[in-house]
Structure formats: C-alpha cells, structure tokens
C-alpha positions as CSV (number, residue, x, y, z in Angstrom):
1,X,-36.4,8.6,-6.4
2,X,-34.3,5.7,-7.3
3,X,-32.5,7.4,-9.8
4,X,-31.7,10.1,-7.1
5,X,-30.2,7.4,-5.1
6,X,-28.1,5.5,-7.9
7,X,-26.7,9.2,-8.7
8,X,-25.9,9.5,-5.1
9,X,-24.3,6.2,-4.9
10,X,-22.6,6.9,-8.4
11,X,-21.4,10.0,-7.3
12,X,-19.8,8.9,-3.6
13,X,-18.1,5.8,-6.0
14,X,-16.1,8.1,-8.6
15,X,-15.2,10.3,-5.6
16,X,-13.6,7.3,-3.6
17,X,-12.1,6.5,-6.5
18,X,-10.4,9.8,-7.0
19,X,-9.1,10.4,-3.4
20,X,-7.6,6.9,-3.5
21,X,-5.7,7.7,-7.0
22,X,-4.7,11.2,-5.3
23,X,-3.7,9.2,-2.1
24,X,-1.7,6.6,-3.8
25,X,0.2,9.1,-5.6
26,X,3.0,9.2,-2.6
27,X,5.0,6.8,-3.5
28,X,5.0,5.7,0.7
29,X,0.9,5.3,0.2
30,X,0.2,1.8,-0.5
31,X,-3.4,-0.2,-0.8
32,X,-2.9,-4.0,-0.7
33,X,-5.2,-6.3,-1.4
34,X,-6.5,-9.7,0.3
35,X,-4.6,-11.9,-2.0
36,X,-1.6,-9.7,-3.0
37,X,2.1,-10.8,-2.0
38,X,2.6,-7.2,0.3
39,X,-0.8,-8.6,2.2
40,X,0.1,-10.3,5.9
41,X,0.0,-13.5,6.1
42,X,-1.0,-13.9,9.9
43,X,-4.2,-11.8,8.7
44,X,-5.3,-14.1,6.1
45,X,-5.4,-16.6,8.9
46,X,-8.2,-14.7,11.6
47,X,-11.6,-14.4,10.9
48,X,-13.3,-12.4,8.5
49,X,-9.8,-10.7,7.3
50,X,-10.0,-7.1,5.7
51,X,-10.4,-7.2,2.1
52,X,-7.9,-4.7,1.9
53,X,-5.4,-2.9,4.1
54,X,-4.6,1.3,3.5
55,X,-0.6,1.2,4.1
56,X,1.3,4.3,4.8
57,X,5.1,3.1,4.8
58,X,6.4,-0.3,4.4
59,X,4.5,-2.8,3.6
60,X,7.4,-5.3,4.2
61,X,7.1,-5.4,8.1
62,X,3.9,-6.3,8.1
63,X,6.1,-9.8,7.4
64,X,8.2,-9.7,10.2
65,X,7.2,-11.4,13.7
66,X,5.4,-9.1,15.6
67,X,4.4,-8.6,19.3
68,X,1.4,-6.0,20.1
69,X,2.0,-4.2,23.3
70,X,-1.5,-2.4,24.8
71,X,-2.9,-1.1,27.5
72,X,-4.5,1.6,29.8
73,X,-5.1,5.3,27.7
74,X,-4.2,6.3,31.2
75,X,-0.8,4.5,32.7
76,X,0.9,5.3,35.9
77,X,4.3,6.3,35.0
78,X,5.7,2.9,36.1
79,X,3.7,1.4,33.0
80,X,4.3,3.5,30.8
81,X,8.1,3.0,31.6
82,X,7.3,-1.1,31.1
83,X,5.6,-0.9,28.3
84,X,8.7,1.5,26.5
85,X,11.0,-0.9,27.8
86,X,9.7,-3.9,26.7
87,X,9.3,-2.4,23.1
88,X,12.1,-1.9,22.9
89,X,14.4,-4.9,24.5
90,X,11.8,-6.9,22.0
91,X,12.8,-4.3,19.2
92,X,15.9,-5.5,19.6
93,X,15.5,-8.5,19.3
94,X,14.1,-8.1,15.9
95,X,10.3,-8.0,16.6
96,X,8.1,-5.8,14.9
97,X,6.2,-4.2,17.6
98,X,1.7,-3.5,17.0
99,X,0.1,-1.3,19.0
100,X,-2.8,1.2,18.1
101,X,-1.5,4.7,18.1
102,X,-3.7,5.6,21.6
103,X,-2.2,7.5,24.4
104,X,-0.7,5.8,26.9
105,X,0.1,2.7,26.8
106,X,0.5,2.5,22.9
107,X,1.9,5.3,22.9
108,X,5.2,4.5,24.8
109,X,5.2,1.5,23.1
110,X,5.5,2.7,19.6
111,X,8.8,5.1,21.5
112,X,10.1,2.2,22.6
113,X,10.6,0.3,19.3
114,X,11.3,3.7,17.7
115,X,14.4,4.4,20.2
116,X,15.5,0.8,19.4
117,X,15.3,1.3,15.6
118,X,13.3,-1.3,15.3
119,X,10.0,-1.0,13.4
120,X,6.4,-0.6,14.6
121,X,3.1,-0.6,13.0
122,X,0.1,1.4,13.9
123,X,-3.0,0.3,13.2
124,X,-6.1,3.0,12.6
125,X,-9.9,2.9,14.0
126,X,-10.7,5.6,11.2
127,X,-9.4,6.6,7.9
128,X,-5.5,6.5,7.3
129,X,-5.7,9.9,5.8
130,X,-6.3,11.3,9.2
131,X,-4.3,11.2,13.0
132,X,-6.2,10.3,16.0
133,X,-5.6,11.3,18.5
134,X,-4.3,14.7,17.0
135,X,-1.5,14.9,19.7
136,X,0.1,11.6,18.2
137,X,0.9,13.5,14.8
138,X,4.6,13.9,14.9
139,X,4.9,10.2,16.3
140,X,2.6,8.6,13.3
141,X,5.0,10.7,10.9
142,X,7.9,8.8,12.6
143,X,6.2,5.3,12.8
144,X,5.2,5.2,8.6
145,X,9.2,6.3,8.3
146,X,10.4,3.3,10.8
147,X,7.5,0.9,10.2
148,X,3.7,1.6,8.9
149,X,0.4,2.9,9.5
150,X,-2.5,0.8,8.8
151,X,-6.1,0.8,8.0
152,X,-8.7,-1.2,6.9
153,X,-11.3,1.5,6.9
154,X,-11.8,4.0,3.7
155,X,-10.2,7.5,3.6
156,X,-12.0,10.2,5.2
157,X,-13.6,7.5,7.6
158,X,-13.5,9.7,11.0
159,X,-12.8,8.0,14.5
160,X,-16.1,5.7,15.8
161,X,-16.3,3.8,19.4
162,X,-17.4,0.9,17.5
163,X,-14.8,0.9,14.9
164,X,-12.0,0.6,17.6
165,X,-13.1,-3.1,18.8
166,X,-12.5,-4.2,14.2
167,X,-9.2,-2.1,14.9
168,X,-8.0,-4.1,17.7
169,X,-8.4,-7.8,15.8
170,X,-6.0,-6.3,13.2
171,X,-3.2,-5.8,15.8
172,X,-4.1,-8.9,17.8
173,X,-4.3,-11.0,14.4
174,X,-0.9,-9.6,13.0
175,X,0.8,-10.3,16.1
176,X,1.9,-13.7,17.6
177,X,1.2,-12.9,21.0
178,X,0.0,-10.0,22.8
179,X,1.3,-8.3,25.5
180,X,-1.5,-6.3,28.3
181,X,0.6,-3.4,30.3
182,X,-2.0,-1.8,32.9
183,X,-5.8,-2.5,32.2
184,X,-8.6,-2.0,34.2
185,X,-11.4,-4.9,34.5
186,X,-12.9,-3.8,31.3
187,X,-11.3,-1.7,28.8
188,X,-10.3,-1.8,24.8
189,X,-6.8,-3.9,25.9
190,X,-8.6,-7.0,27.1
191,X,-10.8,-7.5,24.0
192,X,-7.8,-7.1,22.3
193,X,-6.2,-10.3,24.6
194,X,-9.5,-12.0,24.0
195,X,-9.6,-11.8,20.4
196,X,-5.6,-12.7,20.3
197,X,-6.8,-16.3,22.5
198,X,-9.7,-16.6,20.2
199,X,-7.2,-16.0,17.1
200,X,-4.7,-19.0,18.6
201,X,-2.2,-16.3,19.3
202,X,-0.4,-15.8,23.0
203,X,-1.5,-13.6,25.8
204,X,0.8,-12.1,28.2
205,X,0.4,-10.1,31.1
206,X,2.3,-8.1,33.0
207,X,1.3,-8.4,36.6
208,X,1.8,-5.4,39.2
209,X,0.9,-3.6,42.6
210,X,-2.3,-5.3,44.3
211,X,-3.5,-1.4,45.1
212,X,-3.6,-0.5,41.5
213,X,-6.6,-0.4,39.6
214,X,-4.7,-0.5,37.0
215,X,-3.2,-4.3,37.7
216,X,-6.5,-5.4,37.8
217,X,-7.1,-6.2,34.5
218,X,-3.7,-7.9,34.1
219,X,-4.3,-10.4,37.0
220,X,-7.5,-11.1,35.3
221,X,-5.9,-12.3,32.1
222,X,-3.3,-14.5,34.8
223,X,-6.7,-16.2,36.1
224,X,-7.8,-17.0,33.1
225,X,-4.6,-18.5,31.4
226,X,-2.4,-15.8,30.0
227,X,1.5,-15.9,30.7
228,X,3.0,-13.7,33.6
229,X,5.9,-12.7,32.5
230,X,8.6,-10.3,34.3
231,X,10.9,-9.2,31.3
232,X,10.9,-9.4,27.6
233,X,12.9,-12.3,27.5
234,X,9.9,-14.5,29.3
235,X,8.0,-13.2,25.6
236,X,10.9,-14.1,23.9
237,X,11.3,-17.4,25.2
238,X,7.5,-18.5,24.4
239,X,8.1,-16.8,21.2
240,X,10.9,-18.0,19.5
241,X,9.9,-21.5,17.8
242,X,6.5,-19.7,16.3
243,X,9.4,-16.4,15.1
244,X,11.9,-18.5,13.1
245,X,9.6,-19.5,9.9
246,X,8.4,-15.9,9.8
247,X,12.4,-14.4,10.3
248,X,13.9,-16.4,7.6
249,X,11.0,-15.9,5.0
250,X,11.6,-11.8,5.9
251,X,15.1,-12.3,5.0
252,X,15.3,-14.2,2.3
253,X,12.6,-12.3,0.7
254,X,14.4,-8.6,1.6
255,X,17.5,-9.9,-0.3
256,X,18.5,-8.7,-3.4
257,X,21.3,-11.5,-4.1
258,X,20.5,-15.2,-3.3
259,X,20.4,-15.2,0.5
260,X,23.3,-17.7,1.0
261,X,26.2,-15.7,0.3
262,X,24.6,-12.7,1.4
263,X,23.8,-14.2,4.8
264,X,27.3,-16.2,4.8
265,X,29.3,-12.8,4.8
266,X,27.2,-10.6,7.5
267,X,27.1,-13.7,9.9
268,X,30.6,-14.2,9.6
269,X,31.3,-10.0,9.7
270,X,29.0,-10.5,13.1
271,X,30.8,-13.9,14.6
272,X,33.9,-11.9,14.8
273,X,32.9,-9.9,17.5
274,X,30.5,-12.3,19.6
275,X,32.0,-13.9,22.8
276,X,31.3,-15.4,26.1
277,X,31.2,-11.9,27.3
278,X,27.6,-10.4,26.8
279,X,27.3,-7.7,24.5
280,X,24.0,-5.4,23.2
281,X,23.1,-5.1,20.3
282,X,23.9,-1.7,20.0
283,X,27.8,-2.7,20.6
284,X,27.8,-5.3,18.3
285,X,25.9,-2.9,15.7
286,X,28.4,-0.5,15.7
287,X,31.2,-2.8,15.7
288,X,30.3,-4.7,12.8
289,X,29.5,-2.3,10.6
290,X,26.1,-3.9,10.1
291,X,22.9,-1.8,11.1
292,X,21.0,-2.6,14.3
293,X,18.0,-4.5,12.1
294,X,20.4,-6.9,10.7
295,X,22.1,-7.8,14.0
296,X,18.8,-8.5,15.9
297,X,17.4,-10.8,13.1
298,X,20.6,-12.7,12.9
299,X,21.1,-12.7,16.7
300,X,17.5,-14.4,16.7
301,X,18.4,-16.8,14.1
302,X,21.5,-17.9,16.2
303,X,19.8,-18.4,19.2
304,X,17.2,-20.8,17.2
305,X,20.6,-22.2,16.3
306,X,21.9,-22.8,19.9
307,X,24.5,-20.6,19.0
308,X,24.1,-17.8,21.2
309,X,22.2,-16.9,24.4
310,X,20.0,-14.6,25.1
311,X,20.7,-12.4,28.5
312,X,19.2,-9.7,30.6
313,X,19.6,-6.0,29.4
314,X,19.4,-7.1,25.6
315,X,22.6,-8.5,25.5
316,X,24.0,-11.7,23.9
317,X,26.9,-14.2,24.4
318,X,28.0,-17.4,22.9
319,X,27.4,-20.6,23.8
320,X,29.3,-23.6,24.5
C-alpha cells in the first residue's frame, strides 16, 4: 500500500513538473521565487509570504507603488463609475493599481488603469493557467499585456471559497494602501482592508448614500479608523512619502543607461511644457514626445520635489 502511495505522489511530482516546463515555455510565463530579484519586495514583508508567485506578464510592476481598489461583486452603477475613475486618475499618477479580477468592483478598476495606460495586476484565487470568472477572459488577456496576472497557487488549481481569503493578503500585502468602493457589512473587501491594517498598510474608504447597503461596509471601515477620502488625490496625498523610495528604485532599475543622464534629458524634454497653467497628463504626454508612464513617474517625482502641484481632474502645474 505504501508503495501505491509513493507511486501516486511520484507520479502527480513529474507531472507538476512537466506542465510547469510547458507553462514557462511563453516567454510572458514567469515563476519567481521567494528570494529572487523579480520577487516583490512589499510581499517579503507580510506574514507567511508565498514561496513562490506564477507571473503571467511583467514581473517588473510588481515593483512599482501600488494601490488595490476592491469592493462589492455587485456595485450600483455610481460605484462602479468611482472605482474606474479612481484607477485611473491614480494610474496616472503613476500607481500600479491591484485588484482581484472579480466582477464588479475589480472589474472596473482594472478598466480604469487600463484606459489610463497605466498598469494593473490581477491576483488569482486558483491556478494562473485558468480565468475566473470566465466572463473576465478578454480583460485578463489585456491586464498580463499592460501589467500581470498573479498566482501563488499551482496550475490546474480550480477556484475554492477558501482560497479567495490567501488571494486577498497578496493584493492587500503588494499594495501600500487599499482602497474599499461599496461593501456590504461582511463581504471578501473588508478582510481584504483588515488584513491591509494588520499588514501596516493604509485603508481608505470611500463613503456614500446612507440608504445604500452598499455604503455600509465603507462607513464601517470610517468607524473603525480608515481614511475617508473624496477623490484620488486624498490617496495620493497620504501616499506620496511611502511612493518615492519605491518610484525611484523602479526607475533606476528599468534603465538601460546610468539613470542620471537618462533622467536629466526626459525631465528637461518634460519642463519645457509644464506651467502655472494645469495640464493632464495626457497633454503633456503627447507634447513631449514621452509616453504617458514616463510622465506620471516623473510628475510624482516632482511633486516629492515641491516642484509641481498636483490638481483636480489629473492635472499638474508648477509651483512657485
């Protein structure tokens, strides 16, 4: 009988082994880790990190500072129109934005950051060779193109209730601060706030309409200490000191040249056409000639600088 079993066990081994080496054969297909440079540094800081993370896309954002945007499977249209808006004024504004791939809430969030250009990971409950929910497909192809999908679970793991709670500490633990959009008393997106305040990480909430279930579990996470905020920029405001260390290890570490002169010729190329009047970052994207991810991760760097403001609508002016 025990030799049954160890065939059993040897059996299931060599065939893990195989699907990964088949898996990792697409050159987007990564599997990182604990310990490896592509492996999150935020992650290695919760408890009881993965050992290793299933990556389908670039592994590189998983450096950049991230926000994870949650809430109800079931939003009213109003929330789902926050929660895409947020994502992506905090897009950007060169966040990363982490959110779980559900319908709803996460859902719009992931569009949000998408419409912005602005990457967006997805973090998996189940296997990464597999979609969940199956009416997300087309949007997980776009998110591992603009950002990644990640999983901590083997392949061929299928979607389990009490997989989803491990899932959420990944996008609360990769993420500086977490943002609740329409919850009700007790759903999946306030243990995701409660593990981000056990992590040390920020909890915001986005308060609404006294008459709406859906507010209720928002106002909950008010009571209890989490920031009410009214528009990205509240996030961003809270956000910035923790942002810069992460920012300017992304970019020096996405350069090909020493960073200095690099740096030294886009900011200047920028600085020509910032002013007192504001401007998004779409304008200044397209009249600088430098893509939309470069201008918001500079545009953060000057405003850690005191060299620009932040205003509302995504838009920036100088200072002074």
């Amino acid at each position: 009988m025990q030799r049954i079993k160890d065939g059993a066990f040897e059996r299931r081994f060599f065939y893990t082994v195989r699907m990964n080496k088949e898996w990792l054969q697409d050159p987007f297909h990564h599997l990182v880790a604990r310990g490896d440079e592509d492996y999150p540094e935020l992650l290695e800081q919760i408890p009881g990190p993965p050992a290793e993370l299933y990556i389908n896309g670039d592994p590189g954002v998983l450096h950049m500072p991230a926000i994870a945007i949650v809430g109800s499977r079931n939003p009213t249209r109003g929330g789902a129109r926050n929660a895409f808006e947020f994502a992506r004024h905090l897009g950007h504004s060169g966040f990363c934005i982490v959110s779980g791939l559900a319908e709803g809430i996460d859902t719009a969030a992931h569009r949000g950051a998408l419409e912005a250009g602005a990457p967006t990971v997805a973090f998996f409950g189940h296997g990464i060779d597999r979609v969940y929910p199956a009416a997300n497909l087309d949007l997980a192809h776009k998110i591992a193109r603009q950002g990644a999908l990640v999983s901590e679970f083997p392949l061929g793991t299928h979607p389990q209730k009490s997989l989803f709670p491990q899932r959420n500490r990944l996008i609360s633990g990769m993420s500086l601060g977490t943002l609740v959009v329409e919850a009700a008393r007790r759903s999946g997106s306030l243990i995701t706030a409660r593990l981000a305040g056990d992590q040390g990480r920020e909890v915001f909430a986005l308060p609404g309409s006294i008459h709406n279930p859906l507010s209720r579990g928002c106002h909950q996470l008010i009571r209890q200490g989490a920031k009410l905020v009214e528009t990205a920029d509240d996030i961003i405001a809270e956000l910035i000191p923790l942002a810069s260390h992460m920012l300017q290890k992304t970019l020096e570490s996405t350069a090909n040249e020493p960073i200095a002169k690099t740096s030294s010729d886009e900011y200047l190329q920028l600085r020509k056409f910032l002013s007192h009047d504001p401007a998004g970052v779409d304008e200044l994207a397209a009249n600088s000639g430098l893509t939309i991810d470069q201008v918001s991760s500079m545009l953060l760097i000057l405003e850690l600088e005191g060299e620009v403001e932040s205003l509302s609508g995504g838009r920036y002016s100088l200072l002074g």
